[in-house]
C-alpha positions in Angstrom: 0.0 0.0 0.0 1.2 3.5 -1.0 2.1 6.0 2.1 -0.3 9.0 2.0 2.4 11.0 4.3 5.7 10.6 5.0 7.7 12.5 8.0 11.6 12.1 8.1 13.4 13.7 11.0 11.0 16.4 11.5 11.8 18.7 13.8 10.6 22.5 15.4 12.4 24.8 17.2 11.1 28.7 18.1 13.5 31.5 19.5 12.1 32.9 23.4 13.9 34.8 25.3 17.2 34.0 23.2 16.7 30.6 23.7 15.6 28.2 21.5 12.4 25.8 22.8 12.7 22.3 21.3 9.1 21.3 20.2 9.4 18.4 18.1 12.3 16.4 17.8 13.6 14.3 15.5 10.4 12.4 14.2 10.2 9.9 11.9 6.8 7.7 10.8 5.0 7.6 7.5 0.9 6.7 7.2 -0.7 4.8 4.7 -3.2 5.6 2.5 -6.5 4.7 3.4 -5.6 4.1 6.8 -6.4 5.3 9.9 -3.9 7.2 12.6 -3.9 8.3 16.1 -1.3 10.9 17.5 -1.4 10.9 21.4 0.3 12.8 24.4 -0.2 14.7 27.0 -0.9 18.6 26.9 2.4 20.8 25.5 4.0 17.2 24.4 3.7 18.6 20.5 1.3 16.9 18.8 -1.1 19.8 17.3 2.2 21.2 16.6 2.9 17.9 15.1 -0.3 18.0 13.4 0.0 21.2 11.8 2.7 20.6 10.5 1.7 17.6 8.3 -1.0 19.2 7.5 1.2 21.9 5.8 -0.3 24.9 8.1 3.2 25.4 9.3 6.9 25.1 8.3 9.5 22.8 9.9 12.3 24.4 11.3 14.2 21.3 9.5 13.6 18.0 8.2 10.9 16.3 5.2 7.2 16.6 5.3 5.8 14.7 2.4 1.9 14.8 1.6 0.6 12.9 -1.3 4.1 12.7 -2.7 4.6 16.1 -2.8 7.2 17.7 -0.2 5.7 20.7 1.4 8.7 21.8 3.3 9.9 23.4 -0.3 6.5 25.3 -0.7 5.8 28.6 -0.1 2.6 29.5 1.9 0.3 30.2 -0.8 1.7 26.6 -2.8 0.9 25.0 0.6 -2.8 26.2 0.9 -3.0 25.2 -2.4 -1.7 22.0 -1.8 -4.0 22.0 0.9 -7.2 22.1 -0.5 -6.8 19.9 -3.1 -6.0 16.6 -0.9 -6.8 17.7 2.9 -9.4 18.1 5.1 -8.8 19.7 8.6 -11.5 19.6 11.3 -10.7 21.9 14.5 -11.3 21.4 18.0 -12.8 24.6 17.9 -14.8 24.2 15.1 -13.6 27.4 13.3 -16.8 28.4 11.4 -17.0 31.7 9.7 -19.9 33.7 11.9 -21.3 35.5 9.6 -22.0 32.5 6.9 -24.7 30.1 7.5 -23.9 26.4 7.9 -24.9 25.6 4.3 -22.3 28.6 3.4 -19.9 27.7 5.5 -19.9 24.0 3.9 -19.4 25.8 0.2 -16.7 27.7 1.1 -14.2 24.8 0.0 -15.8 24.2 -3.3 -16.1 27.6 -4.4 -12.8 28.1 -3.7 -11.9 25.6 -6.6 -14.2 26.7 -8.7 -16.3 24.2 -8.2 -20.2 23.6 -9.8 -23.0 22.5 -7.9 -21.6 23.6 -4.6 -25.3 24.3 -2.9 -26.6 20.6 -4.0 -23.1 19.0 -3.0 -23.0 20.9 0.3 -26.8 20.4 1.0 -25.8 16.5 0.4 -23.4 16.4 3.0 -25.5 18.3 5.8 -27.9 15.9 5.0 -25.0 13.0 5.6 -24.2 14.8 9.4 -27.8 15.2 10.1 -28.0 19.2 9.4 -30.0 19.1 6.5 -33.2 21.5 8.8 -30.2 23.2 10.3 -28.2 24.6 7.2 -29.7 28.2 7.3 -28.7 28.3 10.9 -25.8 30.6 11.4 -22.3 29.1 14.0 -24.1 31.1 16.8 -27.8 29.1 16.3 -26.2 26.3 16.5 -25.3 23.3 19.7 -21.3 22.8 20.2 -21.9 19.5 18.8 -24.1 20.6 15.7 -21.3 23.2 15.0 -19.0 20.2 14.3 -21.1 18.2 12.8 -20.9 21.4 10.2 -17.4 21.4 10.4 -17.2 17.7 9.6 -19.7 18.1 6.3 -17.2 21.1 5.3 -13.8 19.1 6.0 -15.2 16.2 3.2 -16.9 18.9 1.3 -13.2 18.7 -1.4 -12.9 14.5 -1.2 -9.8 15.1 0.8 -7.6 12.4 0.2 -6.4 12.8 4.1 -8.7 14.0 6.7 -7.1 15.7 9.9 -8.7 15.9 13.1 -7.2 17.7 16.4 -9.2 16.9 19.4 -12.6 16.4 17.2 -14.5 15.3 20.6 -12.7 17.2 23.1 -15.4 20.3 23.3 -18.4 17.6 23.2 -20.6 15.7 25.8 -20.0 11.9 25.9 -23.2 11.2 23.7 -22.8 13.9 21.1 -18.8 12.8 21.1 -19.9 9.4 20.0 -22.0 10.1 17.3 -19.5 12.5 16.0 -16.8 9.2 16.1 -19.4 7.3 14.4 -19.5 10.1 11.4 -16.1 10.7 11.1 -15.3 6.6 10.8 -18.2 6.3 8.8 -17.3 8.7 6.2 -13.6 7.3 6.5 -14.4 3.9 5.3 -17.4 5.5 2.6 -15.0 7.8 1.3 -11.3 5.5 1.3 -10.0 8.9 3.0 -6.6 8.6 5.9 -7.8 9.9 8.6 -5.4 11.3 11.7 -6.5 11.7 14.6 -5.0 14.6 17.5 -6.6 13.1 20.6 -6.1 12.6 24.4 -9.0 10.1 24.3 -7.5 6.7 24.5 -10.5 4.6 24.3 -10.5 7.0 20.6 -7.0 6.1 19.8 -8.0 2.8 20.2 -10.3 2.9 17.4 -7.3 3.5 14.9 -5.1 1.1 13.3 -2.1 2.4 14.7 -0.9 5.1 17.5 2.3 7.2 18.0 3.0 8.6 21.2 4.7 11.6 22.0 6.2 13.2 24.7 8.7 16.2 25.4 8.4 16.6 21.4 9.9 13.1 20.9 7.9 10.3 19.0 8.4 7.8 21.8 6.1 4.6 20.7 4.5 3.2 18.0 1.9 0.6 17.9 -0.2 -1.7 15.8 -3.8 -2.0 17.0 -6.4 -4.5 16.5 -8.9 -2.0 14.6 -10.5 -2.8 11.9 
């Protein structure tokens, strides 16, 4: 099977103070296609760092970052975002919604931006698929913490990304609302053949995955085969 991403000794540093902070160190691991991929560690350990990186929403401070078979570490910003939303799909803890768009609008926004046709009936279609169908002329603020997601979810598939990334996609949910969401995003993982990577503290989430890579102090310090299927 073809690797979807491939990460060779990836790592981040930032200047404070005149020192420089170590966030990720080092890392190696590659994911592939199809699959799905859970990134786990506790709080400041670097894994939405690690995340956003892959992802392409940051630059390394050295090392390869490969997406598709394309290395973004070479591309500018604007090449990256392109990059971006031709292959990935990016769901946010906090859900990130435009305010001022409806959730039907904010569900186009992806497809307009490529120029897409049909964006209303596509994006409609989707809603539909999360259960917001009644709710798309609803704006971020109308909506439940969990509908919001759902809304983000619809939007993150809205392109067919080829990889799906998801930091904390439970974290700001109750426990029922948090399962259906699971449900949806594994759902639409196996409908859709799209690698999905998971940012999570959730173990019993992680667990859901085919494989998990712990990190600590910004160093990849496991990696493990689960029995998911």
């Amino acid at each position: 099977m073809n690797n979807i991403l491939k990460i060779e000794n990836l790592t981040k540093t930032y200047k404070s103070a005149g020192n420089t902070l170590t966030v990720l160190n080092n890392i190696n691991f590659s994911v592939e296609e199809g699959s799905t991929f859970s990134i786990v560690g506790p709080s400041g350990s670097g894994k939405t760092t690690l995340l956003g990186l892959c992802a392409g929403l940051d630059r390394s401070t050295s090392g390869l970052v490969e997406l598709n078979q394309i290395r973004l570490d070479n591309l500018s910003e604007d090449e990256r975002a392109q990059i971006r939303n031709q292959y990935v799909g990016f769901i946010f803890q906090n859900f990130q919604l435009l305010p001022t768009l409806t959730a039907l609008e904010n569900v186009m926004v992806p497809l307009e931006l490529r120029g897409e046709k049909n964006t209303r009936t596509r994006s409609m279609d989707l809603l539909d698929k999360v259960g917001l169908a009644n709710r798309s002329h609803h704006y971020p603020a109308q909506l439940s913490g969990g509908e919001q997601q759902r809304v983000s979810l619809a939007r993150a598939f809205s392109n067919d990304p080829k990889i799906l990334f998801a930091d904390e996609p439970t974290g700001n949910l109750d426990a029922e609302t948090s399962e259906k969401m699971v449900k949806l995003l594994f759902d639409l993982n196996r409908e859709n053949g799209t690698t999905l990577i998971l940012v999570t503290h959730d173990m019993e989430l992680a667990s859901k995955t085919q494989r998990i890579i712990r990190i600590k102090g910004g160093n990849l310090i496991s990696d493990e085969r689960t029995v998911a299927i």
